[in-house]
C-alpha positions in Angstrom: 117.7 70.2 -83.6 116.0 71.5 -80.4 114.0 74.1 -82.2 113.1 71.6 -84.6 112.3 69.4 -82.0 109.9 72.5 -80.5 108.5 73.6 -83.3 107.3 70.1 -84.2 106.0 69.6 -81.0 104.0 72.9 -80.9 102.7 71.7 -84.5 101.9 68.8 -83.1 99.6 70.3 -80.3 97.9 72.5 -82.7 96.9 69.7 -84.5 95.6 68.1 -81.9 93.7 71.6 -80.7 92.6 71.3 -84.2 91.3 67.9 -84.2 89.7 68.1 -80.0 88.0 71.4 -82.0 86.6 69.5 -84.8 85.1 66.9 -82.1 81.4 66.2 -82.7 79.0 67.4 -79.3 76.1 66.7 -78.0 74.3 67.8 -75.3 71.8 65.3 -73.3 70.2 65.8 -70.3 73.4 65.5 -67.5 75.9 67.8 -69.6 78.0 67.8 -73.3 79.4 65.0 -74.4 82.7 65.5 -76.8 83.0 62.7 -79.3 84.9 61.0 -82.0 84.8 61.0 -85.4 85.8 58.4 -87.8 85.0 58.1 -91.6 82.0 55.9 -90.6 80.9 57.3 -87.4 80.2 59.7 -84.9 81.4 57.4 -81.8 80.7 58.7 -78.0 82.0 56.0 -75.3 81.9 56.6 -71.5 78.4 58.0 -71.3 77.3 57.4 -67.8 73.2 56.4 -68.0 72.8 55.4 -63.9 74.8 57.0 -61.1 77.7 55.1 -59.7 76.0 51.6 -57.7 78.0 52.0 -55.2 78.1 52.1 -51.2 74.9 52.1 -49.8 73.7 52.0 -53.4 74.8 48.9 -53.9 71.8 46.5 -54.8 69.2 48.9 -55.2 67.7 50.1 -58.6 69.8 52.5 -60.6 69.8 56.5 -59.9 69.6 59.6 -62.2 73.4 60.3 -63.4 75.0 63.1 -61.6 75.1 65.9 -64.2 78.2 67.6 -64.8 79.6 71.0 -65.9 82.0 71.8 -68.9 82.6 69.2 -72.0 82.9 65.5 -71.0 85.1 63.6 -72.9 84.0 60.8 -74.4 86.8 59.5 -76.5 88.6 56.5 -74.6 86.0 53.5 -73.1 85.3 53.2 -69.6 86.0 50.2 -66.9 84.2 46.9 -67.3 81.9 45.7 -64.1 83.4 43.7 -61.6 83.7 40.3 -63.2 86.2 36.9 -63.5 89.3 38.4 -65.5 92.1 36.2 -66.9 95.3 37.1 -64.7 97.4 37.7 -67.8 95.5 40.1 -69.1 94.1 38.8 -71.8 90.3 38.9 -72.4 88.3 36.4 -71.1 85.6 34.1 -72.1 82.9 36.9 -73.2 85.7 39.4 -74.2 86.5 41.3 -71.5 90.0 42.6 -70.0 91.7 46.0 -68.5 90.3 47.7 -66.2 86.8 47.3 -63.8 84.9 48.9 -61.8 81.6 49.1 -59.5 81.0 52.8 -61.5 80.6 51.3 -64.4 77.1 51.5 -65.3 78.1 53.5 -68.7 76.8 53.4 -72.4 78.4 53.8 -75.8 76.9 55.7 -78.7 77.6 54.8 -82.3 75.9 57.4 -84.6 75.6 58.2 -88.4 77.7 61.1 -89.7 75.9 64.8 -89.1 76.2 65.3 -92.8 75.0 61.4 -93.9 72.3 61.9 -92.0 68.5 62.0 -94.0 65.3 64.3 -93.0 64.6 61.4 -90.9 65.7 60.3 -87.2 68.0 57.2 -87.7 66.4 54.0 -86.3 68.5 52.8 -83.3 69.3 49.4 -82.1 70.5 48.7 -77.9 72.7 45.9 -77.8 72.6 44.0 -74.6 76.1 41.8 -74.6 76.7 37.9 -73.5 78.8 36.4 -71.0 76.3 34.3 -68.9 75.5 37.5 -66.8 78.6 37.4 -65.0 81.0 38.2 -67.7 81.5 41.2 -70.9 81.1 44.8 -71.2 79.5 47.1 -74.1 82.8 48.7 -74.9 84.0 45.2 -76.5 81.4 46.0 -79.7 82.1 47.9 -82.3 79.5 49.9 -84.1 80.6 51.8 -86.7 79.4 49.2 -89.5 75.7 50.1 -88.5 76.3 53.7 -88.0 77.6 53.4 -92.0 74.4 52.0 -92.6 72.1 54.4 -91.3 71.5 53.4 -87.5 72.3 54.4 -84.4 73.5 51.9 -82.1 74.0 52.1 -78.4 76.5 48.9 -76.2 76.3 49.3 -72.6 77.2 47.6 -70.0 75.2 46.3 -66.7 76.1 44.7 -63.7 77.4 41.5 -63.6 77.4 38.3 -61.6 76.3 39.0 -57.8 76.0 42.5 -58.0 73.5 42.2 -60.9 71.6 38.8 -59.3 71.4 38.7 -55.8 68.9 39.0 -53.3 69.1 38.3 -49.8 66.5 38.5 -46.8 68.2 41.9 -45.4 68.0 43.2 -49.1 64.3 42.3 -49.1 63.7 44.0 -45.4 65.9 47.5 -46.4 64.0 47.8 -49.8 61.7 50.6 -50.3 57.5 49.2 -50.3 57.2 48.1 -54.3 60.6 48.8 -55.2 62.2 45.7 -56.9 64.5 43.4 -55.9 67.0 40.6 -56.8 67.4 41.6 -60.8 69.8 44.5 -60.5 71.3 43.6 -63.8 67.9 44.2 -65.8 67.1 47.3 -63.6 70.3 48.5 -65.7 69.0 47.6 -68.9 65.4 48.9 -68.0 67.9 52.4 -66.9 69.8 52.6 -70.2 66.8 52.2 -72.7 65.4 55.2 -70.6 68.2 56.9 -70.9 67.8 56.3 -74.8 64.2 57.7 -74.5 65.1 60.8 -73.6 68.8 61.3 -75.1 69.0 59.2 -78.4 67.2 62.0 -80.3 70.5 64.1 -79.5 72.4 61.6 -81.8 70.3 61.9 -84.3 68.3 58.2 -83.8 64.7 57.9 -83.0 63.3 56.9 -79.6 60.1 55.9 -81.0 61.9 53.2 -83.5 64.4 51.0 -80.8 65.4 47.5 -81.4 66.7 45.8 -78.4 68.7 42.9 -79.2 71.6 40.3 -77.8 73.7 37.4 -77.8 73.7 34.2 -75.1 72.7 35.8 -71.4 71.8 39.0 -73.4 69.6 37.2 -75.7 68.2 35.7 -72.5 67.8 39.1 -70.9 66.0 40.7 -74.0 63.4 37.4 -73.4 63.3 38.8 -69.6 62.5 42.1 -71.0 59.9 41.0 -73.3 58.3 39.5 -70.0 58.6 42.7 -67.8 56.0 45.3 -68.2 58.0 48.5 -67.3 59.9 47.9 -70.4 57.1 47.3 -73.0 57.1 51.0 -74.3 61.1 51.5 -74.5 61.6 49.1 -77.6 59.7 48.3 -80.7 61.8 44.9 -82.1 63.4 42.5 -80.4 66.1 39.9 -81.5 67.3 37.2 -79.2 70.7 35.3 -80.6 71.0 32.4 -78.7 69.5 33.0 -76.2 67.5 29.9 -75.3 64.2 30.1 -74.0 63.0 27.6 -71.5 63.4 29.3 -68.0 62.9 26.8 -65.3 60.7 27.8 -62.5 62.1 29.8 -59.9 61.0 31.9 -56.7 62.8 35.2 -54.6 63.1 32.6 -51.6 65.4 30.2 -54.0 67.4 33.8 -54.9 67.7 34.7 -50.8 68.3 31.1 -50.3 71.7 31.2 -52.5 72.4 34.6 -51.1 72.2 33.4 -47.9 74.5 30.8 -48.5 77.0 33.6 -50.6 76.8 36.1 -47.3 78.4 32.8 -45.4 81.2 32.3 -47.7 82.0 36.0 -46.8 82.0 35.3 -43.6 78.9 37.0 -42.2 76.7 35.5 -40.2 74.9 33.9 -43.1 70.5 34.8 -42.7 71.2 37.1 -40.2 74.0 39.3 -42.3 72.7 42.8 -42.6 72.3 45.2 -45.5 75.2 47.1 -44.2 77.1 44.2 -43.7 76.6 43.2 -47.6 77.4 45.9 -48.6 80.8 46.5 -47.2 82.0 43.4 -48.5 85.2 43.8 -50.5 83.7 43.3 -54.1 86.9 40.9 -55.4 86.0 38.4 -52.3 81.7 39.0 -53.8 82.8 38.4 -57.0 85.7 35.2 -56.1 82.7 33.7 -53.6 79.2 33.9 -55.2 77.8 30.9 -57.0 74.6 30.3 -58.5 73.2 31.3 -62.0 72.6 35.0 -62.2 69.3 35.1 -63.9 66.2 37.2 -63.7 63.8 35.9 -60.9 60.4 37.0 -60.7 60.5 39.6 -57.4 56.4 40.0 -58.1 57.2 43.4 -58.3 59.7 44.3 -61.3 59.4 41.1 -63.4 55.9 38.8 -62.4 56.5 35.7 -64.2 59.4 33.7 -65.9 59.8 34.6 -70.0 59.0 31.0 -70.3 55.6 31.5 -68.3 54.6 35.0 -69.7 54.9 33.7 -73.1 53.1 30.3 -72.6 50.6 33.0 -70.8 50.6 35.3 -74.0 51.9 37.9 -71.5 54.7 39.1 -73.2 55.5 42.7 -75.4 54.5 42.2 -78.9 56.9 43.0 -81.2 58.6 41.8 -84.2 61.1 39.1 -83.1 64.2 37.6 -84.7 65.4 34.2 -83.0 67.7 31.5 -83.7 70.4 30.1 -82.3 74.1 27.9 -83.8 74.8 24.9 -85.6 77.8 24.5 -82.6 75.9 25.8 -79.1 77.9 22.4 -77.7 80.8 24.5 -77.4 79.7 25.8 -74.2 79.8 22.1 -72.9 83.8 23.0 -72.5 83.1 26.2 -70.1 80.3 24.6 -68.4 83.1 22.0 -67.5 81.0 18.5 -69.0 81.8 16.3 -71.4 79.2 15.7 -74.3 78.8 11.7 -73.2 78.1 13.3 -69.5 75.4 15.5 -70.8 73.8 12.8 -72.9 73.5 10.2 -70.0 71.0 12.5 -68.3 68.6 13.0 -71.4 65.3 11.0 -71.5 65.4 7.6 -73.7 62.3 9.0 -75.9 64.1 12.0 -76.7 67.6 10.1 -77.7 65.2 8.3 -79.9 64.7 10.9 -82.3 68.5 10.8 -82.9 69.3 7.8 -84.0 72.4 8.5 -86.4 73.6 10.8 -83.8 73.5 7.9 -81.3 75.1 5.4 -84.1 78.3 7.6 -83.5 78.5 7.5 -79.6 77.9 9.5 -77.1 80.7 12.7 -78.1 78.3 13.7 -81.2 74.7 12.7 -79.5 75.6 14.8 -76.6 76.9 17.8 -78.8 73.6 17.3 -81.1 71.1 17.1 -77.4 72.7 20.2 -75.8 72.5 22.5 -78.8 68.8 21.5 -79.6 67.8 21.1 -75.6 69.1 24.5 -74.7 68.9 27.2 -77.8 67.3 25.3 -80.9 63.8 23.7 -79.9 63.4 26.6 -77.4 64.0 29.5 -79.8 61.3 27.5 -82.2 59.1 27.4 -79.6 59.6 31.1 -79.0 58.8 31.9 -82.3 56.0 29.7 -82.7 54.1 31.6 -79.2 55.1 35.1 -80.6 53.6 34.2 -84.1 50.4 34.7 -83.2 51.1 38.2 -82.7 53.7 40.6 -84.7 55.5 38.6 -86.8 58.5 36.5 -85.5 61.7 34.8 -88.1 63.8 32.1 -87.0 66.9 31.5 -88.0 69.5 29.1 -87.6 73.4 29.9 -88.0 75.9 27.7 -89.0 78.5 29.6 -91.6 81.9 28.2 -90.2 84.6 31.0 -91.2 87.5 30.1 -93.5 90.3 30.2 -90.8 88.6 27.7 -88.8 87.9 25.0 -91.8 91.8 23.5 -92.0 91.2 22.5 -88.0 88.6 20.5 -88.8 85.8 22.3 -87.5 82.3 21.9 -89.0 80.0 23.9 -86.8 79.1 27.1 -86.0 79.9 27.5 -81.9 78.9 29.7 -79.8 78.8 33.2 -80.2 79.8 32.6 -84.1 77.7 34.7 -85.3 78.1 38.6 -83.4 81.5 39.5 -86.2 78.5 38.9 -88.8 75.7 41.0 -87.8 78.2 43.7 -86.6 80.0 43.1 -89.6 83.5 43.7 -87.7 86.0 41.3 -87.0 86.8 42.1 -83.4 90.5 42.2 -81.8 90.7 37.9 -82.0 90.5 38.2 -85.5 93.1 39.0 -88.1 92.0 40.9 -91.2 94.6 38.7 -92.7 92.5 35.7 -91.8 89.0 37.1 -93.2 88.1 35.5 -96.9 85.7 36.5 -99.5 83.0 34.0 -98.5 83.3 35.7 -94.6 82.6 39.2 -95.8 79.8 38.2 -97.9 78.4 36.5 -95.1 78.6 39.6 -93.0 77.2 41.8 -95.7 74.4 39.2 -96.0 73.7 38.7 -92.0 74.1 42.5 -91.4 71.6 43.7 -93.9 69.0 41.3 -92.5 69.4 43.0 -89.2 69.8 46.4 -90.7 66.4 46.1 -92.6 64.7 44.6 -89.4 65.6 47.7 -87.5 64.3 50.1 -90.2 61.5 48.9 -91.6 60.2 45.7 -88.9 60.8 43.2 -91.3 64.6 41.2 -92.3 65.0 42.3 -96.0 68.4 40.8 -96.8 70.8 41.7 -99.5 71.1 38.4 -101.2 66.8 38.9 -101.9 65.4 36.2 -101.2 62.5 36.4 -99.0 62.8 35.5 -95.5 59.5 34.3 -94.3 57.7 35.0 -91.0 57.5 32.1 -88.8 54.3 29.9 -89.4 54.1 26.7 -87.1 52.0 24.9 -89.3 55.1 25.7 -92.5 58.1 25.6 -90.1 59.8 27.2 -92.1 63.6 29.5 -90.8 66.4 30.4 -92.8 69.7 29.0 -92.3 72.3 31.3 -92.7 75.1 28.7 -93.5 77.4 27.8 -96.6 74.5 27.6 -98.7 71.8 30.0 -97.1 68.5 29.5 -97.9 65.2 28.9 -96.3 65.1 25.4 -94.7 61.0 23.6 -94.2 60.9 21.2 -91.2 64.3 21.9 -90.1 65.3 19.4 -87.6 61.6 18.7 -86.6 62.0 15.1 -85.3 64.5 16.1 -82.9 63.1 19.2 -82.1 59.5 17.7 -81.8 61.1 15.5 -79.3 62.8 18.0 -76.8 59.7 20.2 -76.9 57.6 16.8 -76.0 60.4 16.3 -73.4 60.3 20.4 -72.0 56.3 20.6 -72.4 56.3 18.0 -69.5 59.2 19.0 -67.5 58.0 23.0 -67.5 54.7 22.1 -67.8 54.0 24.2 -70.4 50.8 24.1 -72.9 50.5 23.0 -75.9 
């Protein structure tokens, strides 16, 4: 039984000689990469695109990754940024669980089949992840549905919370003359769709064809992007899944303000902390202490203006743009921590007077209804309506509820919905046992509209029909929903009204 035992084990080994030999490998410009391959995919995980930010590189823009020598594997994924985990273990409210890290600033590569691959580079899509900026990782998505279909798609993950947004008067003072400040987290981005410049080509995609796109604070990011110059000639398309819109105003000193106030919670001496001092601050007690939002903030020297002001301004890349948001963006009034009655007691009386069979029905469904359209739908109309003018923009609104959620009742589409139907995957929180007919064909349907966008600049969807351009003066989006189709005057009354409402409040033209 022993030799059995040994021989089997030797075979065993062999195999697995056999298989690590079989590998696919790339090289790029810091070393050789040894992959995985799948019946779908050529899948690369781990891939550092920024050396670690750690130390005295902590808050400051992201470095060249140290090459290395040999074959780095690139099988298993790396550690999450430093972030809110559940203690149990499970994955928290954008995904994420296991292990984190402050060197974490790594990519993922999802690549077509050397021998499915056409004369042709593979158009590539950079998928920016959600978790209001303080939350996720890349290594949660899984690709291999678009690698099937022809592209190359890249997850990555950036830092998070107050080691992505920060800023603080000592920060300001050490910092380099131009170098930018406060947005470390879009610095990353800006890093990794370099990095796709000048590697993708090795994975058989093509860095002159990129569509950047993401979901809730990556949707908002990819608007930041679209208002920060240094990125303009990284991406050519750009879609933005609820990711809202309407940036308030807001300044460095407000940023240094909220950092000052962070450095006393860690009990430094508050405005007069210094760099170092930062710096050495255990990262759990950062990451446990910092409040605030971490959005962008125009530093006048990396990002100029809000997305909101750049694209009042016509200041903004132009590029053919998908936006739309859910049917159910109220479920975000649970983690947020207010009820919808709450939220609807603050909102102008002229605007709760375009909903008046909402307001029939109380306060639970005309808060649910003000919060989705106040905070993703009018703004991503609005969005598409300033970026018509240019390259062509669709809007679209989701609100497919899946099968396994119908028997509880539910009857919109929250939050986030929508990411297992572009990707056409399922994820880990969803049984294939639980998946009908009517959920894969509305992944085949959503994920051939963003397949189509990224090859050919235009969303060419498998059911056909024709998805039209957005045209303020038609208001026309398609509504991806139990019966898709493309709606006219979709909600205009209330969304008239909260754009009436945000043109005064943001001050923005008409």
């Amino acid at each position: 039984m022993r030799r059995i035992g040994l021989a089997f084990a030797a075979a065993f080994a062999l195999a697995g000689a056999a298989r690590a030999e079989d590998a696919p490998r790339v090289r790029i410009d810091s070393g050789v990469l040894a992959g995985q391959s799948t019946d779908r995919a050529e899948i690369f995980r781990n891939i550092p695109y920024a050396a670690p930010p750690t130390g005295p590189l902590r808050w400051t823009p992201p470095k060249r990754p140290v090459p290395w020598t040999g074959e780095r594997p690139a099988v298993e994924k790396g550690p999450s940024c430093p972030q809110p985990m559940n203690a149990d273990g499970s994955p928290n409210f954008a995904g994420a669980n296991g292990p984190a890290s402050e060197d974490c600033l790594q990519l993922n590569v999802y690549a077509p089949k050397a021998a499915a691959r056409g004369p042709k580079p593979a158009p590539v899509m950079v998928w920016l992840h959600g978790g209001g900026n303080r939350q996720g990782a890349g290594w949660i998505y899984d690709g291999q549905n678009f690698a099937r279909d022809g592209v190359v798609l890249v997850t990555l993950n950036y830092r998070l919370g107050p080691l992505g947004w920060f800023a603080h008067p000592a920060l300001t003072r050490a910092a380099k003359r131009d170098e930018p400040l406060a947005n470390y987290g879009l610095m990353d981005q800006i890093a990794a769709l370099q990095w796709v410049k000048r590697n993708i080509a090795a994975f058989g995609g093509d860095p002159a064809n990129v569509t950047l796109f993401g979901e809730s604070a990556g949707g908002g990011d990819v608007l930041d992007l679209l208002a920060t110059p240094r990125a303009w000639p990284l991406f050519t398309k750009a879609i933005v899944q609820s990711g809202g819109g309407w940036s308030p105003p807001s300044t460095l000193a407000q940023a240094e303000a909220t950092g000052v106030a962070t450095a006393q919670k860690l009990g430094l001496d508050g405005a007069h902390a210094t760099a170092a001092d930062l710096r050495a601050a255990p990262v759990e007690t950062l990451i446990e202490q910092a409040g605030g939002s971490f959005n962008a903030v125009p530093d006048g020297r990396l990002m100029l203006r809000t997305p909101t002001r750049a694209l009042a301004a016509g200041q903004v890349a132009d590029v053919p743009l998908i936006i739309g948001a859910n049917s159910g963006e109220d479920s975000l009034l649970a983690e947020m921590r207010r009820s919808p009655a709450d939220f609807a007691a603050g909102v102008a009386p002229e605007v709760k007077a375009a909903y008046p069979d909402a307001a029939a029905e109380g306060g639970e469904r005309l808060g649910r209804e003000l919060f989705g359209d106040l905070m993703m739908a009018a703004p991503a109309r609005w969005v598409a309506a300033r970026a018509a003018g240019g390259r062509p923009a669709w809007l679209y609104h989701f609100s497919y509820v899946g099968s396994r959620f119908r028997p509880m009742g539910v009857t919109r589409a929250f939050h986030a919905a929508e990411i297992q139907y572009v990707f056409e995957y399922w994820g880990r929180r969803t049984p294939l046992s639980q998946v009908a007919e009517d959920d894969r064909a509305m992944a085949t349907l959503m994920h051939s509209c963003w397949v189509a966008f990224a090859k050919t600049g235009a969303p060419q969807c498998a059911s056909g029909e024709a998805w039209p351009a957005y045209d303020p003066a038609s208001d026309r989006l398609m509504e991806f929903g139990a019966s898709s189709a493309v709606r006219s005057g979709f909600r205009k009354r209330q969304l008239d009204a909260q754009e009436a409402a945000a043109r005064a409040g943001l001050a923005l033209p008409n």
